[in-house]
KEPA-82460 format. One record per atom (N, C-alpha, C, O, CB): x, y, z; atom name; residue number from 1; residue in three letters. Coordinates in nm, 3 decimals, padded with zeros to 5 digits. Glycine has a CB too. Layout:
! residues N
(zaro (X,Y,Z),"CA",NUM,"ALA"),
...
This chain:
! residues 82
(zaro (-00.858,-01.349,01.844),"N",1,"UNK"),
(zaro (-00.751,-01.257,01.879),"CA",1,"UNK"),
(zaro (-00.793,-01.116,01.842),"C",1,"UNK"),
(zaro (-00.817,-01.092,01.724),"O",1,"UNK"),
(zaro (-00.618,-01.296,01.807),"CB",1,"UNK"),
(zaro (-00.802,-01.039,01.915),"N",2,"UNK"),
(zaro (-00.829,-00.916,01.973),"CA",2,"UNK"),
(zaro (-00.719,-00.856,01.822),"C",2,"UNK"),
(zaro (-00.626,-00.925,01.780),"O",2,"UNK"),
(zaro (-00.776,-00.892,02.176),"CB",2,"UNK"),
(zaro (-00.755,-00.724,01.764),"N",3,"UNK"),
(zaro (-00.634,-00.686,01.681),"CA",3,"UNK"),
(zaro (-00.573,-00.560,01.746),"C",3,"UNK"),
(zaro (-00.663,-00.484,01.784),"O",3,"UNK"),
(zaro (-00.673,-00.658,01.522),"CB",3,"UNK"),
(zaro (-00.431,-00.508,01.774),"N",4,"UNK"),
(zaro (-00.398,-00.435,01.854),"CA",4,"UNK"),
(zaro (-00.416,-00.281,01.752),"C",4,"UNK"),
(zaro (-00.386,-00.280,01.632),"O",4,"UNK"),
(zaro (-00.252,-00.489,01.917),"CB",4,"UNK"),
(zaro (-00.459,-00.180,01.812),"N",5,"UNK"),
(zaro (-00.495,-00.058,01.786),"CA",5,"UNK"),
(zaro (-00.392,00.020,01.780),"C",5,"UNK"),
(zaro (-00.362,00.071,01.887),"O",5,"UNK"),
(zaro (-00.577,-00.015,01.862),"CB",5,"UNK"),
(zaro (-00.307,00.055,01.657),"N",6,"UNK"),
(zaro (-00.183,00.194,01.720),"CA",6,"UNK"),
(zaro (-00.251,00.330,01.627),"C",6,"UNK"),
(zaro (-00.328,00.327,01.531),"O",6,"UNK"),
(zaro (00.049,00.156,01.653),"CB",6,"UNK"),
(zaro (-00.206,00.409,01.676),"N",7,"UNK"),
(zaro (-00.201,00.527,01.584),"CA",7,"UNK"),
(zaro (-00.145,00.540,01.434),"C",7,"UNK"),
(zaro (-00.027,00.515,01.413),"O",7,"UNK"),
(zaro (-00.134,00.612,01.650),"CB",7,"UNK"),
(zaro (-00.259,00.594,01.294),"N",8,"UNK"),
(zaro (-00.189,00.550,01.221),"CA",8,"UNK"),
(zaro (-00.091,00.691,01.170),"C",8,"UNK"),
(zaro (-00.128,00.807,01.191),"O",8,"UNK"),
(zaro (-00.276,00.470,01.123),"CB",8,"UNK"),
(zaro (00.038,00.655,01.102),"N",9,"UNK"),
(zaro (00.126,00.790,01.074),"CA",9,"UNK"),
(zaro (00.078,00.884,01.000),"C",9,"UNK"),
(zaro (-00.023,00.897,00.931),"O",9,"UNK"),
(zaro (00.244,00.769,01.012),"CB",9,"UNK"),
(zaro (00.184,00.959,01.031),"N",10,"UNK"),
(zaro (00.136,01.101,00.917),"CA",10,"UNK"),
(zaro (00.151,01.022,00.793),"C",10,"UNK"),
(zaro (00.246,00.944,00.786),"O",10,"UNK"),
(zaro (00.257,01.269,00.910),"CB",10,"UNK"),
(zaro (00.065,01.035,00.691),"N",11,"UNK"),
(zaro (00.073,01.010,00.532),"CA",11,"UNK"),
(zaro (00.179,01.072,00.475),"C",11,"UNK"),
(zaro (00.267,01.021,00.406),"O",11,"UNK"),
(zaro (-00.045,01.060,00.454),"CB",11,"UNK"),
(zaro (00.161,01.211,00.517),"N",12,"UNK"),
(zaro (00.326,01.289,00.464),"CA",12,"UNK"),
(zaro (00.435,01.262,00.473),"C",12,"UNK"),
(zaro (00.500,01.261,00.369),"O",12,"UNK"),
(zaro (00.365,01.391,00.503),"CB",12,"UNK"),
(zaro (00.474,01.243,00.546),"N",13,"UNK"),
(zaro (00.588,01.161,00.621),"CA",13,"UNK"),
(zaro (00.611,01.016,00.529),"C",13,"UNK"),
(zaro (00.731,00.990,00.516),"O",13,"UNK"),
(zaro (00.534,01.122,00.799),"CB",13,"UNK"),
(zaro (00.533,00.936,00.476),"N",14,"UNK"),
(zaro (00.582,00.824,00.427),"CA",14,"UNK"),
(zaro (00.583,00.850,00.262),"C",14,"UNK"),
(zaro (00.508,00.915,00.190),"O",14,"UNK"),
(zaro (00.496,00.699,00.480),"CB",14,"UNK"),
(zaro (00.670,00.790,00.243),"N",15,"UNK"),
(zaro (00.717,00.784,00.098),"CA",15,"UNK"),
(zaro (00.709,00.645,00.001),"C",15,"UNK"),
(zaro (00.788,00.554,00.029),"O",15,"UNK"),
(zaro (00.861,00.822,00.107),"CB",15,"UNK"),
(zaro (00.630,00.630,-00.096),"N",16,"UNK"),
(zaro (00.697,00.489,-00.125),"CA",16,"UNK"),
(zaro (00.771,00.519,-00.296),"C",16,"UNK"),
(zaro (00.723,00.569,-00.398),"O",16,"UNK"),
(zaro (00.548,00.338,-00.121),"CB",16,"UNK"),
(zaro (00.933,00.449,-00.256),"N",17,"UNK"),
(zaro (00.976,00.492,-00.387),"CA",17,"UNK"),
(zaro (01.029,00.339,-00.416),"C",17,"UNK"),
(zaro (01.141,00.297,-00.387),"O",17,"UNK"),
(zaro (01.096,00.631,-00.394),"CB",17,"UNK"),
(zaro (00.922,00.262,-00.481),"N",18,"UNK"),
(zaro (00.967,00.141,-00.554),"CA",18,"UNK"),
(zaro (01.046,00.127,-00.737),"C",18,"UNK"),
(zaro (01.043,00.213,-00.825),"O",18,"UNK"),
(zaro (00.826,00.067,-00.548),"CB",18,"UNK"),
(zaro (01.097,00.017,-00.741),"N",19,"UNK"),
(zaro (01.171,00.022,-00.896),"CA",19,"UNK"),
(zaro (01.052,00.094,-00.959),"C",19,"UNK"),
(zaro (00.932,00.091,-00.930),"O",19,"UNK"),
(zaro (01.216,-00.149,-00.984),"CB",19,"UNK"),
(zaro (01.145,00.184,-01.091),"N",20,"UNK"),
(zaro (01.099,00.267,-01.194),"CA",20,"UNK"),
(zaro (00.954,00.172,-01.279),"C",20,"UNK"),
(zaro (00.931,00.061,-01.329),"O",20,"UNK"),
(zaro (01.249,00.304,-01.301),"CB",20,"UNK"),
(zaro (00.890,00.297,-01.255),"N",21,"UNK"),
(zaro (00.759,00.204,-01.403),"CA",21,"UNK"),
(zaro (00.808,00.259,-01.499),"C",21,"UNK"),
(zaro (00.866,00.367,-01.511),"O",21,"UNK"),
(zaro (00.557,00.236,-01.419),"CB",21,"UNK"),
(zaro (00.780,00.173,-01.574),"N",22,"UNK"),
(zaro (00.788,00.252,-01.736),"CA",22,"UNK"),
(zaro (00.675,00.428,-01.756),"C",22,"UNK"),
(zaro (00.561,00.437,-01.711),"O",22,"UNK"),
(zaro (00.697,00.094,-01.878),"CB",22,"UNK"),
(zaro (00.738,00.529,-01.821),"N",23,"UNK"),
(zaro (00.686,00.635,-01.832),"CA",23,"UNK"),
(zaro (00.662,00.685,-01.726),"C",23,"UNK"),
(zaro (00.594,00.787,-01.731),"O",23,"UNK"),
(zaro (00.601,00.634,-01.894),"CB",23,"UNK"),
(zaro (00.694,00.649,-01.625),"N",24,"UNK"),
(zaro (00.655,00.728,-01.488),"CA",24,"UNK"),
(zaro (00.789,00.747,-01.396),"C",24,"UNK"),
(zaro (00.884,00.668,-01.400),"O",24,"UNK"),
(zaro (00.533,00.635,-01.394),"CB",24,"UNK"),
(zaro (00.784,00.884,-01.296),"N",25,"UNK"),
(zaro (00.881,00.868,-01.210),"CA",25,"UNK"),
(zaro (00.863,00.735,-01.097),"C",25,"UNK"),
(zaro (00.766,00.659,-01.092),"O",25,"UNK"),
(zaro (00.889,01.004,-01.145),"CB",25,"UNK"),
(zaro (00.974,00.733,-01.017),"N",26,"UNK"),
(zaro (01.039,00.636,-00.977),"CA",26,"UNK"),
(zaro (00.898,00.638,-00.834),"C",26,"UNK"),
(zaro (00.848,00.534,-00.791),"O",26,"UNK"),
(zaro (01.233,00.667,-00.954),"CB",26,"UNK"),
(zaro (00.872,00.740,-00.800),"N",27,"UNK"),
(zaro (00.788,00.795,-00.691),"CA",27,"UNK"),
(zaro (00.666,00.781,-00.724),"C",27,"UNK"),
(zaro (00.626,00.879,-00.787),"O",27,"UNK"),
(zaro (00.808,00.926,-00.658),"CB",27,"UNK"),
(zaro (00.573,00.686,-00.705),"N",28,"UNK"),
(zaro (00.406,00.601,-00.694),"CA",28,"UNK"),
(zaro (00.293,00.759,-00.608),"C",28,"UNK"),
(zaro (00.263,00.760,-00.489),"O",28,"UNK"),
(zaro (00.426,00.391,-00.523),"CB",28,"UNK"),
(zaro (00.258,00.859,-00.697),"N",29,"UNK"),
(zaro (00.142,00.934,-00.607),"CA",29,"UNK"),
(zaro (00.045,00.794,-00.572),"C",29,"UNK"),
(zaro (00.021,00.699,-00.647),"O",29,"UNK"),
(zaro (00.042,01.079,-00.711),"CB",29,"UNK"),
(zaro (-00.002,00.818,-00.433),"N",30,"UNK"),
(zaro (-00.084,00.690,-00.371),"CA",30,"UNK"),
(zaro (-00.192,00.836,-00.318),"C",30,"UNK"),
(zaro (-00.154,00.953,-00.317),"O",30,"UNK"),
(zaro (00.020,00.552,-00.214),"CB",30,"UNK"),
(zaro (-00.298,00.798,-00.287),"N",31,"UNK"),
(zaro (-00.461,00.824,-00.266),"CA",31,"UNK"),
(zaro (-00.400,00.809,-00.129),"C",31,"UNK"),
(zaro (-00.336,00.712,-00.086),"O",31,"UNK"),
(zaro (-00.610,00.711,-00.334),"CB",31,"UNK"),
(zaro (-00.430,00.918,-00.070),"N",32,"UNK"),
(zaro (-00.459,00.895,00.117),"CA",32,"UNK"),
(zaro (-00.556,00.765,00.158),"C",32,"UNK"),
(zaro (-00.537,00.656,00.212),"O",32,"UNK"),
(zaro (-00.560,01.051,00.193),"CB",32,"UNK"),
(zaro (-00.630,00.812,00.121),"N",33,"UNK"),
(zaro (-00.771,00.784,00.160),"CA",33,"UNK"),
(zaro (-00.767,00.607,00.143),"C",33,"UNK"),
(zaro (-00.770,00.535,00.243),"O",33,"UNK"),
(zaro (-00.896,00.877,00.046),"CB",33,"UNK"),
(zaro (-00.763,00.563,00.036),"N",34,"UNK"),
(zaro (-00.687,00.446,00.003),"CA",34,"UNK"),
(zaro (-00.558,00.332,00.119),"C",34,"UNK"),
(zaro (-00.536,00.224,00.172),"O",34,"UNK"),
(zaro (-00.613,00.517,-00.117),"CB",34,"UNK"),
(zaro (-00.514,00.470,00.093),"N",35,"UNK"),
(zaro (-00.365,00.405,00.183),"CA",35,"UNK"),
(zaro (-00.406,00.439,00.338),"C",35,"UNK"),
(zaro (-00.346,00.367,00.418),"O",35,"UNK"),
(zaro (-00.182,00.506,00.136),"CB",35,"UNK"),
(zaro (-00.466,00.503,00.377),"N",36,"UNK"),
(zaro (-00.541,00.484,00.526),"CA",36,"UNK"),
(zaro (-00.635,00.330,00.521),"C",36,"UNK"),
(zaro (-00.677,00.268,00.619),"O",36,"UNK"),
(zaro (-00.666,00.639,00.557),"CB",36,"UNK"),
(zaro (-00.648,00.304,00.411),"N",37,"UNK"),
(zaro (-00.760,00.199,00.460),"CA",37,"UNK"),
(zaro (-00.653,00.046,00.435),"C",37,"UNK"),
(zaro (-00.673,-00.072,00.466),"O",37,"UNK"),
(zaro (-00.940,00.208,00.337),"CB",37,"UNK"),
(zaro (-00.582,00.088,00.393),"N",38,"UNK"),
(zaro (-00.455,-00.047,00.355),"CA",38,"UNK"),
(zaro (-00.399,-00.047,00.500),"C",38,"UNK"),
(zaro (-00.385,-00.152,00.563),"O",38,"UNK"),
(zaro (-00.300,-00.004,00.212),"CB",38,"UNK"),
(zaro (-00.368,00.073,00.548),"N",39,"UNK"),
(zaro (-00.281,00.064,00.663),"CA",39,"UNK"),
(zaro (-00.406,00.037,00.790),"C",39,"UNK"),
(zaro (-00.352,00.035,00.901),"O",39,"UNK"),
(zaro (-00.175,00.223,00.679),"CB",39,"UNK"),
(zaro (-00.508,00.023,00.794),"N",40,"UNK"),
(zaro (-00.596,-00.024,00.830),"CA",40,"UNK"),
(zaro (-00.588,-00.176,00.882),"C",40,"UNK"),
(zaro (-00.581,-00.235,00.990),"O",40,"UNK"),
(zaro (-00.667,00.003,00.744),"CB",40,"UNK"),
(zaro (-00.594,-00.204,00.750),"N",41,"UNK"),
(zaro (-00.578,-00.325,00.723),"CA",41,"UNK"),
(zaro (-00.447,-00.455,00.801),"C",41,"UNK"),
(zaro (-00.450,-00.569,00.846),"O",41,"UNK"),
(zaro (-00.565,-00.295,00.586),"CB",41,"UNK"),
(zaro (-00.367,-00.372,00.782),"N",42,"UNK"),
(zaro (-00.211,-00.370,00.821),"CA",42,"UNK"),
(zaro (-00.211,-00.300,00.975),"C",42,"UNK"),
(zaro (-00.109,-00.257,01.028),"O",42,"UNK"),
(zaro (-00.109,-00.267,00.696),"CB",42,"UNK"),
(zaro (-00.360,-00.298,01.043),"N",43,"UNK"),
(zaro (-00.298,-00.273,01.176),"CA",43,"UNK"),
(zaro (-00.175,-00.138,01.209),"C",43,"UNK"),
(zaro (-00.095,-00.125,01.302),"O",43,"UNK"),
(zaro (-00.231,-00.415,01.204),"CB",43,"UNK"),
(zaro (-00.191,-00.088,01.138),"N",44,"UNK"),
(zaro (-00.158,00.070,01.114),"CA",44,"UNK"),
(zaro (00.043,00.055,01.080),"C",44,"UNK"),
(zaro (00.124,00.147,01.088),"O",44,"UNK"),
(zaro (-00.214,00.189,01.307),"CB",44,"UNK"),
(zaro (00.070,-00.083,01.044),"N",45,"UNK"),
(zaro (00.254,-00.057,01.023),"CA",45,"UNK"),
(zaro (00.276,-00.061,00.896),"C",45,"UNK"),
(zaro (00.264,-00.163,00.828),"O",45,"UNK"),
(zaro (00.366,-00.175,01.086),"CB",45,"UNK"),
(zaro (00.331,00.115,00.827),"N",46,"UNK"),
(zaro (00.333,00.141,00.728),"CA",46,"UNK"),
(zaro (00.467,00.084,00.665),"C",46,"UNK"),
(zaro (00.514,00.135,00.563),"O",46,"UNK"),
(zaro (00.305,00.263,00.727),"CB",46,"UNK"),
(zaro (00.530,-00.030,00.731),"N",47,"UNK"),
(zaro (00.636,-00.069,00.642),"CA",47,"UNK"),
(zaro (00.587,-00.213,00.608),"C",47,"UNK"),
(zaro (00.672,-00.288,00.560),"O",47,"UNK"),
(zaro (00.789,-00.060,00.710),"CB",47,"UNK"),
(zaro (00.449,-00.266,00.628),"N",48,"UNK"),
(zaro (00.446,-00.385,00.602),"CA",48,"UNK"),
(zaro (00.319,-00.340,00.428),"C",48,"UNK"),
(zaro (00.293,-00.410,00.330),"O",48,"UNK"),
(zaro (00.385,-00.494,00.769),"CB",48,"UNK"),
(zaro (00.268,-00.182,00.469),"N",49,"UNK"),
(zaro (00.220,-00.189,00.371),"CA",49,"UNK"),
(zaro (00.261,-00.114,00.229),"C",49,"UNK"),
(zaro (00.207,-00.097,00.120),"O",49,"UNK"),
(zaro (00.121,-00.170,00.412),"CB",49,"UNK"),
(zaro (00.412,-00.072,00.304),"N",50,"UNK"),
(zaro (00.483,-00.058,00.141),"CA",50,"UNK"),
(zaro (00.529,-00.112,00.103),"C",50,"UNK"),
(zaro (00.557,-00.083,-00.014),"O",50,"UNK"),
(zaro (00.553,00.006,00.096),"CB",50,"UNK"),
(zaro (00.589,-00.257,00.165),"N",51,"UNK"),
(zaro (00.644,-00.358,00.141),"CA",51,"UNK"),
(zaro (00.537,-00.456,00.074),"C",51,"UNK"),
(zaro (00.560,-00.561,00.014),"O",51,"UNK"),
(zaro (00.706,-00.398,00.258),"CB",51,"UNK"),
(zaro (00.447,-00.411,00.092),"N",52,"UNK"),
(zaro (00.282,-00.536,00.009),"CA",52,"UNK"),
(zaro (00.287,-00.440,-00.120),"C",52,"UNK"),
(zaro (00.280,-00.499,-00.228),"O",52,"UNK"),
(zaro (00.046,-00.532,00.120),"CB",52,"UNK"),
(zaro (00.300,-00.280,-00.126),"N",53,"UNK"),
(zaro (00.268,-00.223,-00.261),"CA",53,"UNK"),
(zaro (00.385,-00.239,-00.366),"C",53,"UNK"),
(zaro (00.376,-00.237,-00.489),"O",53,"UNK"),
(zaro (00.235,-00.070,-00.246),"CB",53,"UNK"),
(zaro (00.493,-00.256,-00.287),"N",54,"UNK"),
(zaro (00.629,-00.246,-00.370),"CA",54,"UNK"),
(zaro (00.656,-00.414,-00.430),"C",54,"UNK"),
(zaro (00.716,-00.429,-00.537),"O",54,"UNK"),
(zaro (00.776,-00.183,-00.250),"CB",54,"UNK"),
(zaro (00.608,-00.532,-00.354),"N",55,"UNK"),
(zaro (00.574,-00.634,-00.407),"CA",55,"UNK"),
(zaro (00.491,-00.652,-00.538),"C",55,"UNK"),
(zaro (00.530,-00.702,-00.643),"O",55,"UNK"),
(zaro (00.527,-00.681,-00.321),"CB",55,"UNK"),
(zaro (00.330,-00.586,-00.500),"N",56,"UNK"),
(zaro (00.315,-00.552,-00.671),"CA",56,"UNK"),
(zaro (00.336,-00.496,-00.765),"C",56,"UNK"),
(zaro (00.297,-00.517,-00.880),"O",56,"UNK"),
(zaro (00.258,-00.533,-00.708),"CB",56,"UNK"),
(zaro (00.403,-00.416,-00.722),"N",57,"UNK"),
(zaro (00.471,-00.328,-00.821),"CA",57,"UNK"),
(zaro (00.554,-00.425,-00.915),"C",57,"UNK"),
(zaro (00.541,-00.420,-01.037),"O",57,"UNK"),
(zaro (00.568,-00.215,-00.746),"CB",57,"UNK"),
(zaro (00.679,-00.553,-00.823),"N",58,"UNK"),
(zaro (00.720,-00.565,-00.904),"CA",58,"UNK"),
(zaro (00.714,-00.701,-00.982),"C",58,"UNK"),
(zaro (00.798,-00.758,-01.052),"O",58,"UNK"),
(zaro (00.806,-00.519,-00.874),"CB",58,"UNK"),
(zaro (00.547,-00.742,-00.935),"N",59,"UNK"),
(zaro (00.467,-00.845,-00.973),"CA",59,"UNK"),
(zaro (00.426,-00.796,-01.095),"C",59,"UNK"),
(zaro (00.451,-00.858,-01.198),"O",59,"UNK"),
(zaro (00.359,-00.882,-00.882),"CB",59,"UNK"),
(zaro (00.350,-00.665,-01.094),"N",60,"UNK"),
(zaro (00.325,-00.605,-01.201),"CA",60,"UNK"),
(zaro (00.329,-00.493,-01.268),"C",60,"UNK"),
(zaro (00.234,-00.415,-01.272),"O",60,"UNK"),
(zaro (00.262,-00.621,-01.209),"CB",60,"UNK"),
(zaro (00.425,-00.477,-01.319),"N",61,"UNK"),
(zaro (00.515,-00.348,-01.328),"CA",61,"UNK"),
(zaro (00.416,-00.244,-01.504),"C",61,"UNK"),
(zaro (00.361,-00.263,-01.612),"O",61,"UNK"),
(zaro (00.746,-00.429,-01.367),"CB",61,"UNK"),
(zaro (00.450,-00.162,-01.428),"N",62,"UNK"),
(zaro (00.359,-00.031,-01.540),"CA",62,"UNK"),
(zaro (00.234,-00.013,-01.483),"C",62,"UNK"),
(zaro (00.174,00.045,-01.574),"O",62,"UNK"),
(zaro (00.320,-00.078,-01.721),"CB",62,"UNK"),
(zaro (00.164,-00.025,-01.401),"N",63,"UNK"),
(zaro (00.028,-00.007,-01.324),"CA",63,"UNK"),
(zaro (00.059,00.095,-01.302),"C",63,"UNK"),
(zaro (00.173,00.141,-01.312),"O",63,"UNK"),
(zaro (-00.024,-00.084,-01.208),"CB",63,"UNK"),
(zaro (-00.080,00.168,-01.254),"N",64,"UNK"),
(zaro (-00.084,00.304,-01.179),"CA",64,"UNK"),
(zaro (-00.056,00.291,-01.017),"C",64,"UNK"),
(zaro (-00.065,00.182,-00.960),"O",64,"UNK"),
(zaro (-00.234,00.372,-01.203),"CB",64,"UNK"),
(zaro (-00.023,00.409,-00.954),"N",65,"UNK"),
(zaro (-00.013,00.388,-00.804),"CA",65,"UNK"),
(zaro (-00.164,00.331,-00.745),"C",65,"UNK"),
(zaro (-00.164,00.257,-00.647),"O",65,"UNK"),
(zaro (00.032,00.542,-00.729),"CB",65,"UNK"),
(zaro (-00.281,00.366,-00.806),"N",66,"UNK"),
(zaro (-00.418,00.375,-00.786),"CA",66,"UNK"),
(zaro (-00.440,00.231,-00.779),"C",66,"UNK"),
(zaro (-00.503,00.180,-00.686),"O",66,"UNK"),
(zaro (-00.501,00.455,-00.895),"CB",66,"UNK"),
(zaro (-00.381,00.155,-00.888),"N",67,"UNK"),
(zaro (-00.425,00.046,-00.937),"CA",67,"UNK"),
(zaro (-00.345,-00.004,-00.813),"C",67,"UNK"),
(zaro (-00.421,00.000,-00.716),"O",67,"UNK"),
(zaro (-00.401,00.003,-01.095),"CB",67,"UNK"),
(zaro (-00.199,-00.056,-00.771),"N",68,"UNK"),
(zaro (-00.144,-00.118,-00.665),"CA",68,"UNK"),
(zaro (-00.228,-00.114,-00.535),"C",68,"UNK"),
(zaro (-00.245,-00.203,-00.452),"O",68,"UNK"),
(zaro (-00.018,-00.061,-00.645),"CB",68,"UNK"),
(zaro (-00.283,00.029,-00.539),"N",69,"UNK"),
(zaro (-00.338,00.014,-00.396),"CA",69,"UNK"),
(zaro (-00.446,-00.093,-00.400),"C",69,"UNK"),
(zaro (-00.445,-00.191,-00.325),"O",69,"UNK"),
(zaro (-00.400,00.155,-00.338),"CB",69,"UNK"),
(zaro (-00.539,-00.069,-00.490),"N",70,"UNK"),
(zaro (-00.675,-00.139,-00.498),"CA",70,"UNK"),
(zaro (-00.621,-00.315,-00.459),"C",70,"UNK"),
(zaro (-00.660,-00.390,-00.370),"O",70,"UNK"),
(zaro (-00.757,-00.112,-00.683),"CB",70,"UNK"),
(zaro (-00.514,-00.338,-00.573),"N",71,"UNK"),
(zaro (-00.497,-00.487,-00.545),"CA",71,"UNK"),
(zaro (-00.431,-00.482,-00.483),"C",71,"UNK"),
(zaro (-00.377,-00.591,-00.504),"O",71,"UNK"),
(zaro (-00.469,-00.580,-00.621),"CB",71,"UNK"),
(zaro (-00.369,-00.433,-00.397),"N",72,"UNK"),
(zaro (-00.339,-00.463,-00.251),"CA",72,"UNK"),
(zaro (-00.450,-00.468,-00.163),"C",72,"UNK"),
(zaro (-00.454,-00.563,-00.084),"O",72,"UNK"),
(zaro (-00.251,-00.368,-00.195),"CB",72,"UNK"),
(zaro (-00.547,-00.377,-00.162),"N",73,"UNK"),
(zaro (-00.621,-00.363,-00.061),"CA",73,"UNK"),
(zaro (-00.735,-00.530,-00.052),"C",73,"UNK"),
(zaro (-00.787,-00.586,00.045),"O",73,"UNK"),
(zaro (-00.700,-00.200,-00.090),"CB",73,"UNK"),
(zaro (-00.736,-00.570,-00.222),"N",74,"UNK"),
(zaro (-00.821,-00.650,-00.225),"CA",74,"UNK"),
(zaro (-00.776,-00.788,-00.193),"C",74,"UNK"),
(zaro (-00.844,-00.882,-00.152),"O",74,"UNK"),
(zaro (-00.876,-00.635,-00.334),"CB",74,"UNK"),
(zaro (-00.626,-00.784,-00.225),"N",75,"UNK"),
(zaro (-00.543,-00.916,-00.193),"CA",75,"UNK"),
(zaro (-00.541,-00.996,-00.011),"C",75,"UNK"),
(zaro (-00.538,-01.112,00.031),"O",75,"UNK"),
(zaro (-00.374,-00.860,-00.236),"CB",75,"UNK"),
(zaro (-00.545,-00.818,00.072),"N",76,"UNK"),
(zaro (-00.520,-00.837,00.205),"CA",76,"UNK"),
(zaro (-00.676,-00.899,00.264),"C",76,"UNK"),
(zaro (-00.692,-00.992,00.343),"O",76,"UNK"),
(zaro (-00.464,-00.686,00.274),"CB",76,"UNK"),
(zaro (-00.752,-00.838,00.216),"N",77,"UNK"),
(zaro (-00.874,-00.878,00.226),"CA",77,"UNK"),
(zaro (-00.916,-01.018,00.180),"C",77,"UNK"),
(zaro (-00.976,-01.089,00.259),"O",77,"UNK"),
(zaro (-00.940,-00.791,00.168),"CB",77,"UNK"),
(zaro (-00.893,-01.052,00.083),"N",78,"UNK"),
(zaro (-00.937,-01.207,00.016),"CA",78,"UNK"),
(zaro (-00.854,-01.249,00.114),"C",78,"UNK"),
(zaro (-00.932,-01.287,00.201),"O",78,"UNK"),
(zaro (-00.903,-01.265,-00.161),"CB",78,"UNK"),
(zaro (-00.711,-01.270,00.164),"N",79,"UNK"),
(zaro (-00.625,-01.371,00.235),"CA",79,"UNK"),
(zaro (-00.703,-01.331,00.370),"C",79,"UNK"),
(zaro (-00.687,-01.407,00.465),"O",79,"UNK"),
(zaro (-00.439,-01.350,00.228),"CB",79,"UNK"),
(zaro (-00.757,-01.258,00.380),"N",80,"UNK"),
(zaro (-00.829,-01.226,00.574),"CA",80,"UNK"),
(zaro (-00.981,-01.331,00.537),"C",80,"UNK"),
(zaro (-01.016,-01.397,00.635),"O",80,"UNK"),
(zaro (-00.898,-00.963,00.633),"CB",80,"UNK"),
(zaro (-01.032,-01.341,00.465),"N",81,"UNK"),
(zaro (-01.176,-01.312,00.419),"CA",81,"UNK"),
(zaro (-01.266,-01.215,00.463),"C",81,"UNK"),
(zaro (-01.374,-01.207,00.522),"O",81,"UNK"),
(zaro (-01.242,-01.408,00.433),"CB",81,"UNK"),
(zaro (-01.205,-01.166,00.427),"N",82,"UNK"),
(zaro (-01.306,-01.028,00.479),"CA",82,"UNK"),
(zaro (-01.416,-01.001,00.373),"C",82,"UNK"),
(zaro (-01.496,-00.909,00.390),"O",82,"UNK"),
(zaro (-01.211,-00.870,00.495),"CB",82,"UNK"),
């Protein structure tokens, strides 16, 4: 199966504001660069991949935004085998 190609969004434009970490605001700074390659991943639909970061978040709560992305990025990948 062929994977379908869309345009991916403005980064600016998306927000991810998952439950509070401890010591941190409520609002996750995320790495572009990172989150282009998640939404990559995700076939460019940025609600399936804040919905994968906001899952770990509250799998594992107090991480950095840095850190969610990575194990997201690595989670989507191990379940693809990529």
């Amino acid at each position: 199966m062929e994977p379908i190609h869309q345009p991916l969004p403005d980064l600016k434009s998306l927000k991810w504001t998952g439950n509070k970490i401890p010591q941190q605001a409520s609002q996750i700074s995320i790495d572009p660069t990172k989150f282009k390659l998640l939404l990559g991943l995700v076939y460019g639909d940025s609600a399936i991949a804040l919905r994968l970061l906001d899952q770990q978040q509250k799998l594992h709560p107090g991480k950095t935004g840095c850190w969610y992305l990575e194990k997201t990025i690595q989670d989507v990948k191990r379940d693809r085998n990529c």
